[in-house]
C-alpha positions as CSV (number, residue, x, y, z in Angstrom):
1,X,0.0,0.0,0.0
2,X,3.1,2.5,0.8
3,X,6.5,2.8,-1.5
4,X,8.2,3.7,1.6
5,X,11.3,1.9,1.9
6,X,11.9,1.5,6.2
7,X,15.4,2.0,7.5
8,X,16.6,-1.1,8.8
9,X,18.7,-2.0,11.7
10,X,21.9,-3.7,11.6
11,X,22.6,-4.9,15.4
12,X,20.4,-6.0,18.3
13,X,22.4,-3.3,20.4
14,X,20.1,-0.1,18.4
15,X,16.8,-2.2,19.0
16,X,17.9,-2.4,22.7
17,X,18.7,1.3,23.0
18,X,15.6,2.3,21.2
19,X,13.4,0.2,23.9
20,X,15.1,1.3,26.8
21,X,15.5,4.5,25.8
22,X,11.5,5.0,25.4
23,X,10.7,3.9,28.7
24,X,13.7,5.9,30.0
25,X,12.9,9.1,28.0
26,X,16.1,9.1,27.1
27,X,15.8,9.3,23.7
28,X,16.4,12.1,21.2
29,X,13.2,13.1,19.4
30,X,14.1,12.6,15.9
31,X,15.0,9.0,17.0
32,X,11.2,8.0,16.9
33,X,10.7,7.4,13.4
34,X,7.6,4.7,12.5
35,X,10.7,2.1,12.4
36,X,11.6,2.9,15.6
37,X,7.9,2.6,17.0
38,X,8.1,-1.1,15.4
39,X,11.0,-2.2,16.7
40,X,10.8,-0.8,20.5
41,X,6.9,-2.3,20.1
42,X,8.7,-5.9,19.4
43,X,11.6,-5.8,21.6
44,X,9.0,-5.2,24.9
45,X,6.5,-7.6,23.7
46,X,9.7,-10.0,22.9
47,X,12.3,-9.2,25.2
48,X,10.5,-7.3,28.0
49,X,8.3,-9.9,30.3
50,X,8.0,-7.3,32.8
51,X,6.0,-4.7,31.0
52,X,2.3,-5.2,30.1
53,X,2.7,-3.6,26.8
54,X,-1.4,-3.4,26.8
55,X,-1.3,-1.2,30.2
56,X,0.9,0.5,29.9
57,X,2.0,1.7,26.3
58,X,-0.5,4.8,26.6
59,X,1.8,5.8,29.3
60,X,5.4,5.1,28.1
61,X,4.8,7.1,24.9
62,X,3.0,10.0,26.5
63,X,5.9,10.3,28.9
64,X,8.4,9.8,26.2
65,X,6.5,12.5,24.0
66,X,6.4,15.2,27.0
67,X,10.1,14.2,27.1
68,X,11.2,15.8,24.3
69,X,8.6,18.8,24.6
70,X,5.6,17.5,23.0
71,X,2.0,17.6,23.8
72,X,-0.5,14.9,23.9
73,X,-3.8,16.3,22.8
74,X,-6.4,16.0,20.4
75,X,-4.4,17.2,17.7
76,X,-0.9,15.8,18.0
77,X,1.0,13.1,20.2
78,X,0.1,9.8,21.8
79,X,-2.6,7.9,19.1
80,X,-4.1,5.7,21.2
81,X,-6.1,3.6,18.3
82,X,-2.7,3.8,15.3
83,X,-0.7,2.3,18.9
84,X,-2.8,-0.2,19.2
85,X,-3.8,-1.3,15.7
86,X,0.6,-1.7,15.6
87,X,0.7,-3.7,18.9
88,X,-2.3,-6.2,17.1
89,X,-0.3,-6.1,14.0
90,X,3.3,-6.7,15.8
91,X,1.8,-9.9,17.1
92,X,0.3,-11.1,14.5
93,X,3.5,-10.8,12.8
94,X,5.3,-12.5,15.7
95,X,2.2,-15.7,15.9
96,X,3.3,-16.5,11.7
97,X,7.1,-15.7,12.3
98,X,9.3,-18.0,13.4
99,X,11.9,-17.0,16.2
100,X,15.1,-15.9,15.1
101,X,17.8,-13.2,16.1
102,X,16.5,-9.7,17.5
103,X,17.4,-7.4,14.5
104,X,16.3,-10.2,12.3
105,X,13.0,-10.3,13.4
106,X,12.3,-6.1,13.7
107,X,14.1,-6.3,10.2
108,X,12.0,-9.0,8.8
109,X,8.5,-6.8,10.4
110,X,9.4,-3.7,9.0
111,X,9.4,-5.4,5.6
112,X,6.0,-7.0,5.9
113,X,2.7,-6.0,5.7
114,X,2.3,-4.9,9.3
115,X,5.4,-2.6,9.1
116,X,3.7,-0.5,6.4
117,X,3.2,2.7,7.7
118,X,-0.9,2.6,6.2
119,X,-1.4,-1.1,7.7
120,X,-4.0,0.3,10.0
121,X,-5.9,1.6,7.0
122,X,-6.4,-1.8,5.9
123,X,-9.0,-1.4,9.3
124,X,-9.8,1.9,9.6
125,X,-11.6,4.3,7.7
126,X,-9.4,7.4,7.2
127,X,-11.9,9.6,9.2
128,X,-12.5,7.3,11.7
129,X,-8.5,6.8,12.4
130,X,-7.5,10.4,12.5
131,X,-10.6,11.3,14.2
132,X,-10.1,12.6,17.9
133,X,-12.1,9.7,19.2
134,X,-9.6,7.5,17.7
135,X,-6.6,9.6,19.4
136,X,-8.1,9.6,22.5
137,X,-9.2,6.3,23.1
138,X,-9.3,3.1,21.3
139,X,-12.2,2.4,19.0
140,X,-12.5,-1.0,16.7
141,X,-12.0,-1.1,13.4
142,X,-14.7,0.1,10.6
143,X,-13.7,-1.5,7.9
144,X,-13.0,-5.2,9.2
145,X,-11.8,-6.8,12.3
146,X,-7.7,-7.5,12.6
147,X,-7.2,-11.0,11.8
């Protein structure tokens, strides 16, 4: 759907830095590109037992986002629906994937159909995901249901 070529990663070391480094807020903003929202999505749903990526993902990336001076509101910031349409999509990707290395597999995602930036619109109306609703909150999809 996209002819966006992703920037891949070539060592396990800048998918661990990228994880961390959201939950510690100690990234740099132009370090959160959509590949990097991918990869730190797969390393804590992969790597990190100890965060309930469901819970508390609203939270990290708000925190993160004030972090670097952003705002969180009904125009820009944490998307509460587009996070968690990626989270669905990330493990879908991970159910039909087998396990290999770390940069392998955030590699291997960014190249497939879930990495693609428009996946969620494969779901979602364009009105309904970039209404405020959608931002906000999460609301199901209106096209069909994730598979």
């Amino acid at each position: 759907m996209t002819d966006h070529e992703p920037r891949l990663f070539s060592s396990d070391a800048e998918v661990i830095r990228l994880g961390e480094g959201l939950i510690a807020c100690s990234l740099v903003r132009e370090d959160w590109t959509h590949e990097a929202h991918l990869a730190a999505c797969l390393y804590l749903l992969t790597e990190r037992s100890d965060v309930d990526v469901d819970a508390e993902i609203a939270g990290i990336i708000s925190r993160f986002n004030e972090s670097v001076g952003g705002v969180n509101d009904d125009n820009g910031g944490y998307h509460d629906t587009i996070t968690h349409a990626f989270v669905a999509g990330v493990r879908l990707f991970l159910r039909d994937t087998p396990a290999t290395g770390l940069t392998e597999r955030v590699n291997a995602l960014l190249l497939s159909p879930m990495g693609h930036r428009d996946w969620p619109l494969r779901f979602y109306s364009r009105e309904l995901l970039f209404s405020v609703a959608a931002r906000r909150g999460f609301v199901a999809p209106d096209l069909k249901p994730f598979p």
